[in-house]
Structure formats: C-alpha cells, structure tokens
PyMOL Python script that loads the backbone (N, CA, C, O; Angstrom):
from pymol import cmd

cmd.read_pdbstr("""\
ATOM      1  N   UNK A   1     101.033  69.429 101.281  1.00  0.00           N
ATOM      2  CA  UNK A   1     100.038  69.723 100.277  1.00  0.00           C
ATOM      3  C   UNK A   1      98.702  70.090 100.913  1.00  0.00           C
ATOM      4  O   UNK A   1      97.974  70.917 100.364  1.00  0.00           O
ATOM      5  N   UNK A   2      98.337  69.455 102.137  1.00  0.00           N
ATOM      6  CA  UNK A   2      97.315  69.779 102.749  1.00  0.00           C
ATOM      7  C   UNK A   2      97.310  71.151 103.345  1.00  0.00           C
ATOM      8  O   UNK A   2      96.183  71.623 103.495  1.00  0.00           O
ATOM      9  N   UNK A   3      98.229  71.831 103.686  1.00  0.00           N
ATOM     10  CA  UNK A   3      98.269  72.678 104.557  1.00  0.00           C
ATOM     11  C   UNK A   3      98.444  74.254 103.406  1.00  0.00           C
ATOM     12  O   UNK A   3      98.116  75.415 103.653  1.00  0.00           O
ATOM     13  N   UNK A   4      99.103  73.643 102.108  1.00  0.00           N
ATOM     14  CA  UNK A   4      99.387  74.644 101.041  1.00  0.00           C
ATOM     15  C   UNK A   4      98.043  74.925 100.489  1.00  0.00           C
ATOM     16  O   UNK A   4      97.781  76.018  99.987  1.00  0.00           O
ATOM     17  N   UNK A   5      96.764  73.481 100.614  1.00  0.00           N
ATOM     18  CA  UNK A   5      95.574  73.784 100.368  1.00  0.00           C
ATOM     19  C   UNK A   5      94.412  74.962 100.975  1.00  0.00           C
ATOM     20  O   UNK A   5      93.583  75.578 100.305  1.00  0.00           O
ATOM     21  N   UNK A   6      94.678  75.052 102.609  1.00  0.00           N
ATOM     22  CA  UNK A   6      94.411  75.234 103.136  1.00  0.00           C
ATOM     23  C   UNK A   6      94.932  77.385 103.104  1.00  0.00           C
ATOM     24  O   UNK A   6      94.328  78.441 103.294  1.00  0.00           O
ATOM     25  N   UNK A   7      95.892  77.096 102.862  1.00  0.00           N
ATOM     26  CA  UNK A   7      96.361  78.877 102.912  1.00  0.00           C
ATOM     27  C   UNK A   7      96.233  79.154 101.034  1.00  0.00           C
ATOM     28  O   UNK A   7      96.710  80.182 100.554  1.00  0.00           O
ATOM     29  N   UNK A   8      95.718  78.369 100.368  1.00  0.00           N
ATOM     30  CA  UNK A   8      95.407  78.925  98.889  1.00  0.00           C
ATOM     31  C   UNK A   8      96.737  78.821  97.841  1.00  0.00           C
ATOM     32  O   UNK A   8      97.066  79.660  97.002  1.00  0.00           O
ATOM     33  N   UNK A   9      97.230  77.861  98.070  1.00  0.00           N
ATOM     34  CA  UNK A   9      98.611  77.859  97.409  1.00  0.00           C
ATOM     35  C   UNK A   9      98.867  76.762  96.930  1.00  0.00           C
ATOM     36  O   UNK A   9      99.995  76.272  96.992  1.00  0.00           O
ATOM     37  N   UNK A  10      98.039  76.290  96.469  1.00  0.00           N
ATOM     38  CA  UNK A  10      98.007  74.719  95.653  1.00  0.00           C
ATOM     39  C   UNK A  10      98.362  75.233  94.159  1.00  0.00           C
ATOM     40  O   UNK A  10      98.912  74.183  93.824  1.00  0.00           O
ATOM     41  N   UNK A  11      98.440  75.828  93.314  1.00  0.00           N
ATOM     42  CA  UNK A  11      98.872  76.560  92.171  1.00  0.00           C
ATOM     43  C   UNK A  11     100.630  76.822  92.334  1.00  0.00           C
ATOM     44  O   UNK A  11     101.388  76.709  91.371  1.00  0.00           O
ATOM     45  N   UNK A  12     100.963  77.084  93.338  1.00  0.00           N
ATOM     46  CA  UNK A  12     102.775  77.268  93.447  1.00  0.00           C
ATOM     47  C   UNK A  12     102.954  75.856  93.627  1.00  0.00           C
ATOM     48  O   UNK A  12     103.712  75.175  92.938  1.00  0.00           O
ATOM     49  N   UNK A  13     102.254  75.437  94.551  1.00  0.00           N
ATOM     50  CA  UNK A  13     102.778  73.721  94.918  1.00  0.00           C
ATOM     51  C   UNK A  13     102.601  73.059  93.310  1.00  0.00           C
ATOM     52  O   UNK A  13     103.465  72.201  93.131  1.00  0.00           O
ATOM     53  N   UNK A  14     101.951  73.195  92.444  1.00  0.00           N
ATOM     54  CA  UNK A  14     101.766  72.346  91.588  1.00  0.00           C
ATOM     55  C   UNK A  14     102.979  71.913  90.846  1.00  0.00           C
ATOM     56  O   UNK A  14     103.065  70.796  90.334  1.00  0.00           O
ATOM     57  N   UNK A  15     103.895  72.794  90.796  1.00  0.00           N
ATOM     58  CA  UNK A  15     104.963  72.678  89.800  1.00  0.00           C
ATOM     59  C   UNK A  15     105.850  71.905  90.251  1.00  0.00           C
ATOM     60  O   UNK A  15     106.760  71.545  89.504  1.00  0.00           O
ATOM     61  N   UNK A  16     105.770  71.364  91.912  1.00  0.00           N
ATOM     62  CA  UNK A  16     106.513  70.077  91.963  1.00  0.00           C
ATOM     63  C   UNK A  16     105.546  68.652  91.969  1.00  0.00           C
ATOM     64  O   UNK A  16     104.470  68.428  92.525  1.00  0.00           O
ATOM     65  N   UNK A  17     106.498  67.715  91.019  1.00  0.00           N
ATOM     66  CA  UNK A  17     105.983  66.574  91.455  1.00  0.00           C
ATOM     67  C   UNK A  17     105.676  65.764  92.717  1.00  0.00           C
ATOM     68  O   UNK A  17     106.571  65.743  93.562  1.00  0.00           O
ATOM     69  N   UNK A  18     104.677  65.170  92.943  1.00  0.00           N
ATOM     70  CA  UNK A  18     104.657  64.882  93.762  1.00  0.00           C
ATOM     71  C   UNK A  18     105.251  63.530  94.415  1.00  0.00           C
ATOM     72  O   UNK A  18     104.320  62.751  94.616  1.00  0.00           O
ATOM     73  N   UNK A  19     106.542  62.974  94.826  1.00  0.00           N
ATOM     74  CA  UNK A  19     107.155  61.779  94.765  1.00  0.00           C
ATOM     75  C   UNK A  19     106.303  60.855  95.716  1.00  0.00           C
ATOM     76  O   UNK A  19     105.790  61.046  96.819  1.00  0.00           O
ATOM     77  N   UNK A  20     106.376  59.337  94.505  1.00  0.00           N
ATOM     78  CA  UNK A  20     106.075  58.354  94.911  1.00  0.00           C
ATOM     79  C   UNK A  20     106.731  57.204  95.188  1.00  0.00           C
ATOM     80  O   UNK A  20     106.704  56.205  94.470  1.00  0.00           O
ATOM     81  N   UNK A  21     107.674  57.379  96.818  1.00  0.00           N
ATOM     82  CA  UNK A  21     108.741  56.304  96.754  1.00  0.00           C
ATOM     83  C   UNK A  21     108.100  56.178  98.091  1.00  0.00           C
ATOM     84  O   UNK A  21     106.989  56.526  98.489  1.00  0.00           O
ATOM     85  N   UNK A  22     109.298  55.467  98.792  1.00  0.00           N
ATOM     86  CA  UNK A  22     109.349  55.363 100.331  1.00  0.00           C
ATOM     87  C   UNK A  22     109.702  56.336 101.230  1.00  0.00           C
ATOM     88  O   UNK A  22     109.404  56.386 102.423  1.00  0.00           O
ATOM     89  N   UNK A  23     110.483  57.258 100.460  1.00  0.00           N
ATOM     90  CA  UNK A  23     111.662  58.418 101.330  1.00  0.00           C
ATOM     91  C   UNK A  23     110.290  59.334 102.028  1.00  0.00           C
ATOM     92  O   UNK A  23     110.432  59.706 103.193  1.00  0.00           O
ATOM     93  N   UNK A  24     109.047  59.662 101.335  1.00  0.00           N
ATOM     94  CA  UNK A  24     108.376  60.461 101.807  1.00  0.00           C
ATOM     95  C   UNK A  24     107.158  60.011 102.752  1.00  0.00           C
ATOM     96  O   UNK A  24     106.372  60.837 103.216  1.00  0.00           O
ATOM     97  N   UNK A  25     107.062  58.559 103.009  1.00  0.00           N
ATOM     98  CA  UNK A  25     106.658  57.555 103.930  1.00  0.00           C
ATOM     99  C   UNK A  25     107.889  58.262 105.191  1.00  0.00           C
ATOM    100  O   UNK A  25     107.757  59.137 106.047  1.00  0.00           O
ATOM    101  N   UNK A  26     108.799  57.588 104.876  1.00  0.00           N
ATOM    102  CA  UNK A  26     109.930  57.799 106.106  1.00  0.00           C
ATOM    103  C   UNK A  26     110.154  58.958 106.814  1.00  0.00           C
ATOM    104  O   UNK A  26     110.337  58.985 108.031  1.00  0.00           O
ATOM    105  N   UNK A  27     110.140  60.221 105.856  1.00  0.00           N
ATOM    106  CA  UNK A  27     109.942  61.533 106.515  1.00  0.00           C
ATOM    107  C   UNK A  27     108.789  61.780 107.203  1.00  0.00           C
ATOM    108  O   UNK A  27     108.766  62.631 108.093  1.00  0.00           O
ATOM    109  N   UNK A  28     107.708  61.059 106.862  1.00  0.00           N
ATOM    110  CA  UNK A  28     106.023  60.629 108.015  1.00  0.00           C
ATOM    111  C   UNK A  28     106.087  60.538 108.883  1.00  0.00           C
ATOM    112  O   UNK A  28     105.930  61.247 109.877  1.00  0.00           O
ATOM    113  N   UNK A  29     106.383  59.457 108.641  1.00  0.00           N
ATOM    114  CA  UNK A  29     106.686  58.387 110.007  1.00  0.00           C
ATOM    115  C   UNK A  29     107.541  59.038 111.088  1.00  0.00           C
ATOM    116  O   UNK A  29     107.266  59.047 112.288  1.00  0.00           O
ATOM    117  N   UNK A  30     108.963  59.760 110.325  1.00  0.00           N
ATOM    118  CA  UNK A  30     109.669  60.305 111.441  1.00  0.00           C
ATOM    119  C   UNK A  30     109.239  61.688 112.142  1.00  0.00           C
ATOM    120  O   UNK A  30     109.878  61.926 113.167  1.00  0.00           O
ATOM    121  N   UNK A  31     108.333  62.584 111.800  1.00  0.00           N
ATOM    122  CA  UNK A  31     107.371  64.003 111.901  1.00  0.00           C
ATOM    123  C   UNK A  31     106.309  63.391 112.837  1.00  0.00           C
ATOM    124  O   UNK A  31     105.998  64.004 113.858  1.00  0.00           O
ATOM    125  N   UNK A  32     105.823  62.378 112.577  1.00  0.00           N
ATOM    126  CA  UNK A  32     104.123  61.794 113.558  1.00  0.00           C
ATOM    127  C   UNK A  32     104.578  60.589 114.265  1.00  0.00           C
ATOM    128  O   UNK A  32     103.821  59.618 114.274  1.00  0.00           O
ATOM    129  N   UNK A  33     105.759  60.522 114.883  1.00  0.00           N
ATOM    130  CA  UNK A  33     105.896  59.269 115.578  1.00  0.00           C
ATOM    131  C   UNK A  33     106.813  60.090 116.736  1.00  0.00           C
ATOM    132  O   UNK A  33     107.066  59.542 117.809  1.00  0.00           O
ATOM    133  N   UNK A  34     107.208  61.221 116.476  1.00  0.00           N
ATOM    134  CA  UNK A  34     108.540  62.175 117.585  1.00  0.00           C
ATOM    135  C   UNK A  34     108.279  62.980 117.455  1.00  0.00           C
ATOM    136  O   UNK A  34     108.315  63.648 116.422  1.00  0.00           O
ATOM    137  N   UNK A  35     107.611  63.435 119.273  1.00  0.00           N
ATOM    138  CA  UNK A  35     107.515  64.926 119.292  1.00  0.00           C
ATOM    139  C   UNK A  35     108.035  66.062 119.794  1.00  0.00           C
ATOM    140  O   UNK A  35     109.151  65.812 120.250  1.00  0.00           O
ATOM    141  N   UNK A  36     107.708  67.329 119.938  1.00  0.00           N
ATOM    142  CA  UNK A  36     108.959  68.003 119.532  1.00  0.00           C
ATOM    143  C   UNK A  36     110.095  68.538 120.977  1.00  0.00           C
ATOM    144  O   UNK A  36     110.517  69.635 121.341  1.00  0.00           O
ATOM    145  N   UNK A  37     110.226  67.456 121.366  1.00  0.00           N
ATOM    146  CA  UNK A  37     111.155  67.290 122.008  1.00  0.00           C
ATOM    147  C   UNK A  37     112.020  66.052 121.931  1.00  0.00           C
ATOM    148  O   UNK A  37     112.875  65.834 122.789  1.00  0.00           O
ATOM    149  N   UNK A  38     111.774  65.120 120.762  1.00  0.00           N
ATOM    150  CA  UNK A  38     112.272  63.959 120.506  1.00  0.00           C
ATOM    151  C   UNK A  38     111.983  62.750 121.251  1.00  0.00           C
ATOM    152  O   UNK A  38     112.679  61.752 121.435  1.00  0.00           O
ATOM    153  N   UNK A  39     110.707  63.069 121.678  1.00  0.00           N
ATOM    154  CA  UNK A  39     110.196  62.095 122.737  1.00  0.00           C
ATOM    155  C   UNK A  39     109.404  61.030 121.350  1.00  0.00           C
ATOM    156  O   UNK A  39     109.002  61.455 120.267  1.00  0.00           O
ATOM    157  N   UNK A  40     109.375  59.531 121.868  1.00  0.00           N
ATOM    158  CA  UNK A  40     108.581  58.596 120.859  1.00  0.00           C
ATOM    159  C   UNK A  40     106.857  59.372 121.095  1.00  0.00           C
ATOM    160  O   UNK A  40     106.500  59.894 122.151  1.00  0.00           O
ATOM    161  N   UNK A  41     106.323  59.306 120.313  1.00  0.00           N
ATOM    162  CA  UNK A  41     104.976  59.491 119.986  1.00  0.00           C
ATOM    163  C   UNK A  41     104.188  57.891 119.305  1.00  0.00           C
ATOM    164  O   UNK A  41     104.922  57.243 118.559  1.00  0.00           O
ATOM    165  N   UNK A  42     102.867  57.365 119.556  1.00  0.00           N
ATOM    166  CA  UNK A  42     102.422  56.765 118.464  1.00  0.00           C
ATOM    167  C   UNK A  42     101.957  57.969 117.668  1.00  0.00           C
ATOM    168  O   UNK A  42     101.853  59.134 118.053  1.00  0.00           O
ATOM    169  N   UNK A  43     101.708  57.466 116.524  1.00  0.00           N
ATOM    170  CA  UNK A  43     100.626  58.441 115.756  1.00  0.00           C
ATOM    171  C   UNK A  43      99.435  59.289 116.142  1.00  0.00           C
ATOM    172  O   UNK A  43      99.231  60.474 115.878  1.00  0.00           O
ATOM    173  N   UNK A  44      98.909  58.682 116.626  1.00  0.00           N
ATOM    174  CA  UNK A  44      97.385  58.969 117.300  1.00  0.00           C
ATOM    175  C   UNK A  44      97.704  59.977 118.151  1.00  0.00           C
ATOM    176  O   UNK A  44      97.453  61.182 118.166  1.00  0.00           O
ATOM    177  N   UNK A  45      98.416  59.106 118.981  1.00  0.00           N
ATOM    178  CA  UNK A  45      99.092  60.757 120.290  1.00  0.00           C
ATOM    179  C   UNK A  45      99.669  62.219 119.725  1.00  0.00           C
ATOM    180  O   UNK A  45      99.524  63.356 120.172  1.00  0.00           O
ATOM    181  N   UNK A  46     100.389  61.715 118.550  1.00  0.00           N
ATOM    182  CA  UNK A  46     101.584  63.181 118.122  1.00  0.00           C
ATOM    183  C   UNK A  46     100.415  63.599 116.939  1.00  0.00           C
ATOM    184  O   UNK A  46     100.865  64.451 116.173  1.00  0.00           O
ATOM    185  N   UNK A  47      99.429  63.306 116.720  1.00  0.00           N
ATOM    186  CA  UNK A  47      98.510  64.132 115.943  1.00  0.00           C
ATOM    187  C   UNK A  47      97.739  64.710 116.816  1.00  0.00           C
ATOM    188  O   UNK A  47      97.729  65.940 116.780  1.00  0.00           O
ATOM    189  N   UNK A  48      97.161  64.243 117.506  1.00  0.00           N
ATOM    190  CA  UNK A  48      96.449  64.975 119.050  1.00  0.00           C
ATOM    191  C   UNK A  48      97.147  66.276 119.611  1.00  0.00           C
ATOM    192  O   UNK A  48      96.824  67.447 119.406  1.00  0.00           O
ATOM    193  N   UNK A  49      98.122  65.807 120.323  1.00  0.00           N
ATOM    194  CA  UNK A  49      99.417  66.715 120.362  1.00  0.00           C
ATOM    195  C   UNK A  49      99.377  67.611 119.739  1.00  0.00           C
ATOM    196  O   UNK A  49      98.985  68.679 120.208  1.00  0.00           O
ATOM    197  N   UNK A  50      99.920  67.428 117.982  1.00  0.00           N
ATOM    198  CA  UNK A  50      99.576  68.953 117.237  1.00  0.00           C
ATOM    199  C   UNK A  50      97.953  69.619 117.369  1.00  0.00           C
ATOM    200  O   UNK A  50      97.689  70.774 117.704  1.00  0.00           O
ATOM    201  N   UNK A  51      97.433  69.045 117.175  1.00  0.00           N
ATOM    202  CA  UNK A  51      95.801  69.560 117.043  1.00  0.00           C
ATOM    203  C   UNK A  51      95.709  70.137 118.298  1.00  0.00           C
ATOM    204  O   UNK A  51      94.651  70.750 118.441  1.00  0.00           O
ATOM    205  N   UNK A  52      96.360  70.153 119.145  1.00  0.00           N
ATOM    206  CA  UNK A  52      96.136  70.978 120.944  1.00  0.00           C
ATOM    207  C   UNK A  52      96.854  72.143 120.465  1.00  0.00           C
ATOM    208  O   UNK A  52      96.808  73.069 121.275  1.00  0.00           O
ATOM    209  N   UNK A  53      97.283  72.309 119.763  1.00  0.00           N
ATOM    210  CA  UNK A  53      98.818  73.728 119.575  1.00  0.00           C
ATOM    211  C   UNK A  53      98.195  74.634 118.768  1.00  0.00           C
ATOM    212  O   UNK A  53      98.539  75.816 118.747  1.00  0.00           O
ATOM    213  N   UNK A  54      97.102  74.088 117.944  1.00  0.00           N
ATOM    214  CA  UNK A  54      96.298  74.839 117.465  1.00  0.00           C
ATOM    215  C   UNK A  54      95.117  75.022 117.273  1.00  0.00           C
ATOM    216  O   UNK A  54      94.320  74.084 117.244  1.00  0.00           O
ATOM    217  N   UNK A  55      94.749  76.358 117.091  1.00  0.00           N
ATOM    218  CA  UNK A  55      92.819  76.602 116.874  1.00  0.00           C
ATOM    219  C   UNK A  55      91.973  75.939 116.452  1.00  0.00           C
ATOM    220  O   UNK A  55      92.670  74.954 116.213  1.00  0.00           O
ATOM    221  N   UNK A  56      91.123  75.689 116.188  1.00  0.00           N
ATOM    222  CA  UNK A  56      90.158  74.410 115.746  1.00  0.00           C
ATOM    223  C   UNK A  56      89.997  75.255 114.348  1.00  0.00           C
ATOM    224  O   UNK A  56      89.481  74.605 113.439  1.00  0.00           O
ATOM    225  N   UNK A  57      90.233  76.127 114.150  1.00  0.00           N
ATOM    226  CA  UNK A  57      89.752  77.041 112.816  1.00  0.00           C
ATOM    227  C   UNK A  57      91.282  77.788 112.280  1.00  0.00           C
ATOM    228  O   UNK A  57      91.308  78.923 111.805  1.00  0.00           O
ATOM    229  N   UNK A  58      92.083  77.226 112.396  1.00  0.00           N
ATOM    230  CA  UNK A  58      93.313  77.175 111.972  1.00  0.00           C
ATOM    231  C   UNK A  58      93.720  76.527 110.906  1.00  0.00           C
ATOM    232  O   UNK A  58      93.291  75.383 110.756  1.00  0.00           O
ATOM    233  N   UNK A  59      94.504  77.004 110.056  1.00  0.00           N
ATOM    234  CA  UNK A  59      94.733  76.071 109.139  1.00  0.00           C
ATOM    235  C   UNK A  59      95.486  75.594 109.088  1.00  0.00           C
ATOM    236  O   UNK A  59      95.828  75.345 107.932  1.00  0.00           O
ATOM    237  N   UNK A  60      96.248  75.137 110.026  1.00  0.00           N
ATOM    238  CA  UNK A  60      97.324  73.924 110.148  1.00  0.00           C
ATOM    239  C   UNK A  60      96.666  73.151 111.119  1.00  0.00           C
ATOM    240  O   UNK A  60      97.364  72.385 111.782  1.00  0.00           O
ATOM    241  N   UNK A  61      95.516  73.200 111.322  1.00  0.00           N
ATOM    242  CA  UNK A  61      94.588  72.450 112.333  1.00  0.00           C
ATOM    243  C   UNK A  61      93.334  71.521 111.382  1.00  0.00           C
ATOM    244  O   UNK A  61      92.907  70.367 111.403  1.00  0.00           O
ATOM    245  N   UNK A  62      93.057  72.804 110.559  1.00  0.00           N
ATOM    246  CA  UNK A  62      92.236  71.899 109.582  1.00  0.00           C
ATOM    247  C   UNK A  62      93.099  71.226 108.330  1.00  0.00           C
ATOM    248  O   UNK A  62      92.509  70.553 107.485  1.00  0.00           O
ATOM    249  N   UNK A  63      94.641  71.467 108.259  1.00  0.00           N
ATOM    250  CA  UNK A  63      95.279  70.775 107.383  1.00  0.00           C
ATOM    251  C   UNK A  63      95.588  69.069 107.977  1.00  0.00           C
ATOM    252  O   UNK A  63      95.312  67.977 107.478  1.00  0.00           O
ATOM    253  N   UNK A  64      96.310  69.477 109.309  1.00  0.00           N
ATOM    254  CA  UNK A  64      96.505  68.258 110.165  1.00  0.00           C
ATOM    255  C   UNK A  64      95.408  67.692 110.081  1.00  0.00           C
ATOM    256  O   UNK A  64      95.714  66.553 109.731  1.00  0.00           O
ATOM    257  N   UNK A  65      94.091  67.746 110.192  1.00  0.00           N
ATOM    258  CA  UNK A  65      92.761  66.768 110.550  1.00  0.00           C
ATOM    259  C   UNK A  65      92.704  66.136 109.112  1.00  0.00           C
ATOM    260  O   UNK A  65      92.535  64.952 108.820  1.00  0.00           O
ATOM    261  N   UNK A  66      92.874  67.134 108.350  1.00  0.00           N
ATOM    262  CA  UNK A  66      92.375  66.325 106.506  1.00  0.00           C
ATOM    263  C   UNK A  66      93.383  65.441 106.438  1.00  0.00           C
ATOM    264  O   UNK A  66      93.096  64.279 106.150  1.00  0.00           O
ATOM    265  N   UNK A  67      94.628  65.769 106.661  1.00  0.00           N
ATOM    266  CA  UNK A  67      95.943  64.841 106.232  1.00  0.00           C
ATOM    267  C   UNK A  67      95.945  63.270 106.971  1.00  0.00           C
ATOM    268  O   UNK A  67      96.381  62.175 106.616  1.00  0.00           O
ATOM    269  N   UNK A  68      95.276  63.732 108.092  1.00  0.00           N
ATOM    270  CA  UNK A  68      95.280  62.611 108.947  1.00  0.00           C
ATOM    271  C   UNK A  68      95.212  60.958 108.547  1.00  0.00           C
ATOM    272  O   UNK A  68      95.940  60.077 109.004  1.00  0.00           O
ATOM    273  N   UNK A  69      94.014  60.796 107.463  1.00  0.00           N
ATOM    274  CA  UNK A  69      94.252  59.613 106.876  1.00  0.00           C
ATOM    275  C   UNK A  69      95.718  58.829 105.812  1.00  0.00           C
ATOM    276  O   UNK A  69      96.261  57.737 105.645  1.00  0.00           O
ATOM    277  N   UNK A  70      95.807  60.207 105.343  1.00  0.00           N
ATOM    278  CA  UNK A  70      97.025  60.076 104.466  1.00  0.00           C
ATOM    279  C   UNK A  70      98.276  59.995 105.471  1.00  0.00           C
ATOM    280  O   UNK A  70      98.877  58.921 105.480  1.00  0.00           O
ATOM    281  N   UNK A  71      98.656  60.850 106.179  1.00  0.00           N
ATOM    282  CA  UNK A  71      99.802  60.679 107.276  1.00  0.00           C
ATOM    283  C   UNK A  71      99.952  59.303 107.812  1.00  0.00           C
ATOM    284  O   UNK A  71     100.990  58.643 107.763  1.00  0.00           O
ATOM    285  N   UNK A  72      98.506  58.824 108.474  1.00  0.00           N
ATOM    286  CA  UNK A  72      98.428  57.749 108.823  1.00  0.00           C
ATOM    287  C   UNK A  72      99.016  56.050 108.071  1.00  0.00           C
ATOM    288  O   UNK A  72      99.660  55.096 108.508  1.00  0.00           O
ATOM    289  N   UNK A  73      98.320  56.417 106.678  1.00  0.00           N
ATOM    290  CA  UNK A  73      98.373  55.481 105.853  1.00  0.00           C
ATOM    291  C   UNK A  73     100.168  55.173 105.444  1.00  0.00           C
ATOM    292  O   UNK A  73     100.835  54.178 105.160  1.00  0.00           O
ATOM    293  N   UNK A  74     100.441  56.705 105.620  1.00  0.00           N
ATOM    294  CA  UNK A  74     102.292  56.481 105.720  1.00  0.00           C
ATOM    295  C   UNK A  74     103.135  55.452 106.782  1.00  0.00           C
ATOM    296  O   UNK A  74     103.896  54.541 106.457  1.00  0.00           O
ATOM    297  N   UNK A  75     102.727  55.922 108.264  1.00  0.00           N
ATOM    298  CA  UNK A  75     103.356  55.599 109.159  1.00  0.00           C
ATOM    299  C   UNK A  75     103.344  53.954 108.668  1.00  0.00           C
ATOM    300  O   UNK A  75     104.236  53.131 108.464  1.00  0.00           O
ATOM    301  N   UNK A  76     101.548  53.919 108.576  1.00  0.00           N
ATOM    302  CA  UNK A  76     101.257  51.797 108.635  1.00  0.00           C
ATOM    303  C   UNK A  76     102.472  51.472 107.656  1.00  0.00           C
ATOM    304  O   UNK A  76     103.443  50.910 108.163  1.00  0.00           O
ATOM    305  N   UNK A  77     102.507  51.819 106.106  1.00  0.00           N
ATOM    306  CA  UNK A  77     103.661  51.554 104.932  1.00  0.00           C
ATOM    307  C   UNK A  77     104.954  51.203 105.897  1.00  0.00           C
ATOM    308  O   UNK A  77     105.435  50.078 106.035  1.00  0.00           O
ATOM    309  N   UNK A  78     105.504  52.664 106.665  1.00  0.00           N
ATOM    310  CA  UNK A  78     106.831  52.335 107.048  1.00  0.00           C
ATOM    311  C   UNK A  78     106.817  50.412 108.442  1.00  0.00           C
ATOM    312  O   UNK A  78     107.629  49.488 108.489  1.00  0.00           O
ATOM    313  N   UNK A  79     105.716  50.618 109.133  1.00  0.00           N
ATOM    314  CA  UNK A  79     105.802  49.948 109.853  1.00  0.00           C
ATOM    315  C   UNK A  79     105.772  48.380 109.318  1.00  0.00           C
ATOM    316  O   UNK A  79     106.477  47.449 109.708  1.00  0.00           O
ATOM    317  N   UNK A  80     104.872  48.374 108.435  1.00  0.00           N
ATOM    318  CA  UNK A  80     104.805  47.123 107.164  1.00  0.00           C
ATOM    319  C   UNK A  80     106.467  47.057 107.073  1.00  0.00           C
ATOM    320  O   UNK A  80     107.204  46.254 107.644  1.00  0.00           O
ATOM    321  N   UNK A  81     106.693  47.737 106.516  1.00  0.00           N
ATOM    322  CA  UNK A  81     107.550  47.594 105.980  1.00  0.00           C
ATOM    323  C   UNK A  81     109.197  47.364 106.652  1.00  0.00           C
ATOM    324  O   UNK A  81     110.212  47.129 105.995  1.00  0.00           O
ATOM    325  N   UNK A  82     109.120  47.466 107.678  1.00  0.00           N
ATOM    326  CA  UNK A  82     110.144  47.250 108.642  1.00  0.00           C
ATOM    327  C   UNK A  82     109.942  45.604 109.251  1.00  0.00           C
ATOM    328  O   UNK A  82     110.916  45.084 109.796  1.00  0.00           O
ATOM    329  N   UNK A  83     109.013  45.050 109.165  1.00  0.00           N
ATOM    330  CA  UNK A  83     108.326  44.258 109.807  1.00  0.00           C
ATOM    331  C   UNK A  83     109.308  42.845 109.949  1.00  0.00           C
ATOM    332  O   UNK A  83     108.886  41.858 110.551  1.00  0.00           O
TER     333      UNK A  83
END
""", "prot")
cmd.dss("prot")
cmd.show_as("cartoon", "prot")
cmd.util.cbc("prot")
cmd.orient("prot")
C-alpha cells in the first residue's frame, strides 16, 4: 500500500480490503527478516539492505522508509507471538 501510494495508485488498490489477521504479519516478517538470498536478516539490517538497492528519491525507497514503522510493528506481532 505504501509503495502503490507512492507511484499514484491508491484508487486501484482501494477495491481490496485490506486484511486484518496474522497471515499478513507472517508474510512481514518472512520479506524483512530473509534476504534475497535466503540469508537470516534482523529487520533493521534487511531494511537497510533494501534502502542501499535504491535511490534516495525512488519510490520504493521512499515507500520502504514510510512503511518502516508499520513493517516493523509486524515483525514485533509475529515475534510476540511465537514467544
């Protein structure tokens, strides 16, 4: 959603709901914790990581930076939640 914001496409995205379970925590967690070579990442690192791959004026650069709290707030859920 951040990144659909970012290229002007929040109007197509709208027509899906946006799910509020765990499954989309888990798909987080598994995207910002392994990077793309299937190596473990913490969070902090595999967001860094992406933000090096791209332009500072990119918009999957300024999507990744906005999302960052929200991504984040996923991983903590799954890790809670495994606990």
């Amino acid at each position: 959603m951040y990144e659909a914001e970012q290229r002007g496409h929040t109007d197509e995205l709208a027509v899906y709901e946006l799910e509020d379970s765990s499954v989309p925590d888990a798909l987080i967690y598994a995207g910002m914790t392994t990077g793309p070579a299937g190596q473990s990442f913490d969070f902090d690192r595999r967001i860094d990581e992406i933000l090096e791959w791209y332009e500072p004026d990119s918009e999957v650069h300024n999507a990744i930076s906005k999302a960052r709290p929200y991504l984040g707030a996923a991983v903590k859920r799954v890790v809670a939640r495994s606990g």
